[in-house]
C-alpha positions as CSV (number, residue, x, y, z in Angstrom):
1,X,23.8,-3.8,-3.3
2,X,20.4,-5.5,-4.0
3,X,19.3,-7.3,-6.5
4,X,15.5,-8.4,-7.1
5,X,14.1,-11.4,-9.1
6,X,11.8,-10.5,-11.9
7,X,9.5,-14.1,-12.1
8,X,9.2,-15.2,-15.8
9,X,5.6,-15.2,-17.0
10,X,3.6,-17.7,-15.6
11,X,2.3,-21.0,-17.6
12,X,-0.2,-23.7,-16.7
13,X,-0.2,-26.9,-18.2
14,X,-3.3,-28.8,-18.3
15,X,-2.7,-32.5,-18.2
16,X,-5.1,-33.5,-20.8
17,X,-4.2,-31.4,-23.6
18,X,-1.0,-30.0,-22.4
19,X,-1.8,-26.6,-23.3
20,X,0.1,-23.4,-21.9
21,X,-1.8,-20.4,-20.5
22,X,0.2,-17.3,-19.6
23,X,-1.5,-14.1,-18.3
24,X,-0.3,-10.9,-20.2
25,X,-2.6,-8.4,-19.0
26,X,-6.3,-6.9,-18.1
27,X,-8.4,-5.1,-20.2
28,X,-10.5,-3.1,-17.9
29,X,-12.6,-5.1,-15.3
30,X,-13.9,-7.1,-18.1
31,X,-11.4,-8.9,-20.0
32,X,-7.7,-10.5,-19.8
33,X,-5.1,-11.2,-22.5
34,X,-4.3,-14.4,-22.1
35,X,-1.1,-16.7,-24.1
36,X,-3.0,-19.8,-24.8
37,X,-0.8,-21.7,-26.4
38,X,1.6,-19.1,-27.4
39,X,-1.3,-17.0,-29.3
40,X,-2.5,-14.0,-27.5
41,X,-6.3,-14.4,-26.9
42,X,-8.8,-11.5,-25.1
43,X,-11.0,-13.5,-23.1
44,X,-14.1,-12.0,-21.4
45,X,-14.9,-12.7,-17.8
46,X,-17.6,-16.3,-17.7
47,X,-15.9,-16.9,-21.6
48,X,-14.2,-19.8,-22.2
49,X,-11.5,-19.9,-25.0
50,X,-9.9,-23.3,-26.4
51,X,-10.9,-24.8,-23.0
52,X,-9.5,-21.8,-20.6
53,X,-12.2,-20.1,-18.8
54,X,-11.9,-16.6,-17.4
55,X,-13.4,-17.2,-13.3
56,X,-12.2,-13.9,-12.3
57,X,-10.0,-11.0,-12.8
58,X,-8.3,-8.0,-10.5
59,X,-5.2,-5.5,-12.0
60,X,-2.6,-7.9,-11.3
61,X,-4.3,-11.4,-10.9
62,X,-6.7,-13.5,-13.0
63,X,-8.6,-16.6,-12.0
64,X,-8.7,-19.1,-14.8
65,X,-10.5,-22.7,-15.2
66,X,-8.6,-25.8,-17.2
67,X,-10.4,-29.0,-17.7
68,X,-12.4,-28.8,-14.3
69,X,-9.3,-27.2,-11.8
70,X,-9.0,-23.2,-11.2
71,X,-5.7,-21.5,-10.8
72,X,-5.0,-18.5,-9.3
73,X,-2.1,-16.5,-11.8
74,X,-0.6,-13.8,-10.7
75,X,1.6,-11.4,-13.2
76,X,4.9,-12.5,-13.2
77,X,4.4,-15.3,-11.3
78,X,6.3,-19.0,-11.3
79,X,5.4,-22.0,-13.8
80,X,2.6,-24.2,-12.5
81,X,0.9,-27.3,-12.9
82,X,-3.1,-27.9,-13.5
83,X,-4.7,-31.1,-13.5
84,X,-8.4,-31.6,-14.3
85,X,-11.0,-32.6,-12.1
86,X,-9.2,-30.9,-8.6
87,X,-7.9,-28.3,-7.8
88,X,-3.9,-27.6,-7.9
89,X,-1.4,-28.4,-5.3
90,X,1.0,-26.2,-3.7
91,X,4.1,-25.5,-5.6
92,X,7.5,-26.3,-4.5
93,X,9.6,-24.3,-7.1
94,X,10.0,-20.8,-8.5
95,X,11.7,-19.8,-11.0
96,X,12.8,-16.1,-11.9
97,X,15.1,-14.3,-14.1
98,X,16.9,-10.9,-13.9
99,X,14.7,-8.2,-14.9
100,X,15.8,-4.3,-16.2
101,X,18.7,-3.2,-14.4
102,X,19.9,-6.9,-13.4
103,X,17.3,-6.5,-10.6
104,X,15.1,-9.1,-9.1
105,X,11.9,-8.6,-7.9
106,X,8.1,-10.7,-7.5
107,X,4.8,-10.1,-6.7
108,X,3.8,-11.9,-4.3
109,X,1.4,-11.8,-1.2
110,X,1.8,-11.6,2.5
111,X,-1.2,-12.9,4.7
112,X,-2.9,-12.4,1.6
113,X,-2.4,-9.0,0.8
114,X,-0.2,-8.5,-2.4
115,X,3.0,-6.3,-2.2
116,X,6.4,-6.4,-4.3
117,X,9.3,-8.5,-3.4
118,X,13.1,-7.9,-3.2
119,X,15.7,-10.9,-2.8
120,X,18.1,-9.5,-0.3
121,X,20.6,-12.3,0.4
122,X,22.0,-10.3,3.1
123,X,19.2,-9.9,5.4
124,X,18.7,-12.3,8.2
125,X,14.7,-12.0,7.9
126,X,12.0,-10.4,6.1
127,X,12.1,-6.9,6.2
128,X,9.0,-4.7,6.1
129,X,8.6,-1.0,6.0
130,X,6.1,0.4,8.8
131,X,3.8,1.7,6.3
132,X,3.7,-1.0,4.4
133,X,3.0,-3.3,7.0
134,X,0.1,-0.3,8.5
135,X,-1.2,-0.9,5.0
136,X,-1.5,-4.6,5.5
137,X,-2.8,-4.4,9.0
138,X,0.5,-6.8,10.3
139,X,0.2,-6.2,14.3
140,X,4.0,-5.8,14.2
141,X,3.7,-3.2,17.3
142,X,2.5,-6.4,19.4
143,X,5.9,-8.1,18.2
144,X,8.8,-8.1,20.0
145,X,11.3,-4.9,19.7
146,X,14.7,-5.3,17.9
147,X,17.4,-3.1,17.1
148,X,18.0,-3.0,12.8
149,X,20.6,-2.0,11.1
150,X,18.9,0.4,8.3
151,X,20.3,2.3,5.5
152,X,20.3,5.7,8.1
153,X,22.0,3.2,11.4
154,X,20.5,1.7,13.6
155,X,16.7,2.3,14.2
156,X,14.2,0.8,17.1
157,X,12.1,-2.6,14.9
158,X,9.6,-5.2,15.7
159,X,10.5,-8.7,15.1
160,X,7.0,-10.7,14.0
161,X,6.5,-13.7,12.5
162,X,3.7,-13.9,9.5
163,X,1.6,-16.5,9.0
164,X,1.6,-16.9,5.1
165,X,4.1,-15.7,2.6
166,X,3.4,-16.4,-1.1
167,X,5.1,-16.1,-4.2
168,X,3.2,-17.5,-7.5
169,X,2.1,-20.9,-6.3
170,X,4.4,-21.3,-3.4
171,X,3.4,-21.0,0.2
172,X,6.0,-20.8,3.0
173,X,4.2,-20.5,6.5
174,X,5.7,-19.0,9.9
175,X,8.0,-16.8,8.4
176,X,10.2,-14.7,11.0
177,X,10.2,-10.6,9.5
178,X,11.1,-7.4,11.1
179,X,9.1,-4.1,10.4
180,X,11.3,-1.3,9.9
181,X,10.2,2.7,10.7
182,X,11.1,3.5,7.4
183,X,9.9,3.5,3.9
184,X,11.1,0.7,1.8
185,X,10.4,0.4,-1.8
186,X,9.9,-3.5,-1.7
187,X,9.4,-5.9,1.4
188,X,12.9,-7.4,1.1
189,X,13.3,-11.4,1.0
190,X,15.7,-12.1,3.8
191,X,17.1,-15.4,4.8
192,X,14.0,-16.3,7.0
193,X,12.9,-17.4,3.4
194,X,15.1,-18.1,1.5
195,X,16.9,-20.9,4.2
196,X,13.5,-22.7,2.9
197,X,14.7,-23.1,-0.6
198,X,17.4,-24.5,-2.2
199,X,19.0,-21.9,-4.4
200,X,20.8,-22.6,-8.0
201,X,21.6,-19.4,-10.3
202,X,22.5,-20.4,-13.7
203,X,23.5,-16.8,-15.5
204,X,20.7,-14.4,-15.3
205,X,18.3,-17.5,-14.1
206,X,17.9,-18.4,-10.3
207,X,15.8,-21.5,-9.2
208,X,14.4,-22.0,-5.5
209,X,13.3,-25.2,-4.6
210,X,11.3,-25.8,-1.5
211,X,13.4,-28.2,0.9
212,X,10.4,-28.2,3.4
């Protein structure tokens, strides 16, 4: 059985004032709820509120501005780090807990188009559904054809490799994933990833640190 990692909500620390930002929400095209400081705030796109500017703002992701650096947030996403005057490095860690139904699942992007994520510890890489991967405009037919063991046997697959897999603010690059002809609920977190992390579940709470 699966389980998927829900990411807790995702807080920016800016060095100066060490304030904490979480996004909540949009309103519209127009506006985002924002924690600033553990006080929900509506903040306008171009406002600033108590030093947090709103740059820019799409269903699931808001761009915000602390003391000089811009930060991409994604709902859900991991704990990060802001520092004025540059913009943020890469991440290293996430950080999710168990979500409804002790599953775990992130949203995340692949080549830069978002989709949802499940943790399958069982899977040797990535797996992608067909249409899914149509959707994303992955060349998988130019990839190299596998057999896959699917939830209906064994089915014909493309093994691929992607060039940029992303969860909150970590990166992971030349990732090996299989496209399956099927439909698949979430694009399924094999151990093409996860081998790049170092994992530690504490209860209801699993860390991945980045070994490379």
């Amino acid at each position: 059985m699966w389980r998927s990692l829900a990411l807790l909500p995702l807080l920016v620390c800016a060095s100066a004032t060490a304030q904490q930002v979480a996004f909540n929400g949009s309103l519209g095209a127009q506006a985002a709820v924002l924690m600033i400081d553990g006080q929900p705030r509506t903040v306008r796109l171009g406002e600033a509120v108590q030093g947090v500017r709103l740059v820019s703002l799409e269903s699931d992701r808001a761009v915000v501005e602390v003391a000089g650096a811009r930060r991409s947030l994604t709902l859900g996403a991991t704990p990060a780090s802001v520092s004025g005057g540059s913009e943020a490095s890469i991440g290293r860690q996430i950080v999710m807990s168990s979500g409804p139904g002790g599953h775990f699942t992130a949203t995340g992007t692949i080549n830069g188009k978002t989709t949802r994520f499940m943790v399958d510890t069982g899977a040797t890489a990535v797996a992608i559904g067909q249409q899914e991967a149509e959707a994303m405009g992955l060349k998988f037919r130019a990839g190299r054809h596998v057999v896959a063991q699917t939830a209906n046997g064994r089915a014909q697959a493309w093994l691929i490799t992607l060039s940029v897999l992303r969860i909150g603010d970590v990166e992971v690059r030349n990732v090996e994933a299989v496209v399956v002809p099927s439909q698949m609920s979430h694009v399924l977190l094999g151990n093409s990833f996860l081998s790049r992390f170092q994992m530690h579940r504490d209860n209801d709470i699993l860390t991945l640190n980045l070994r490379y």
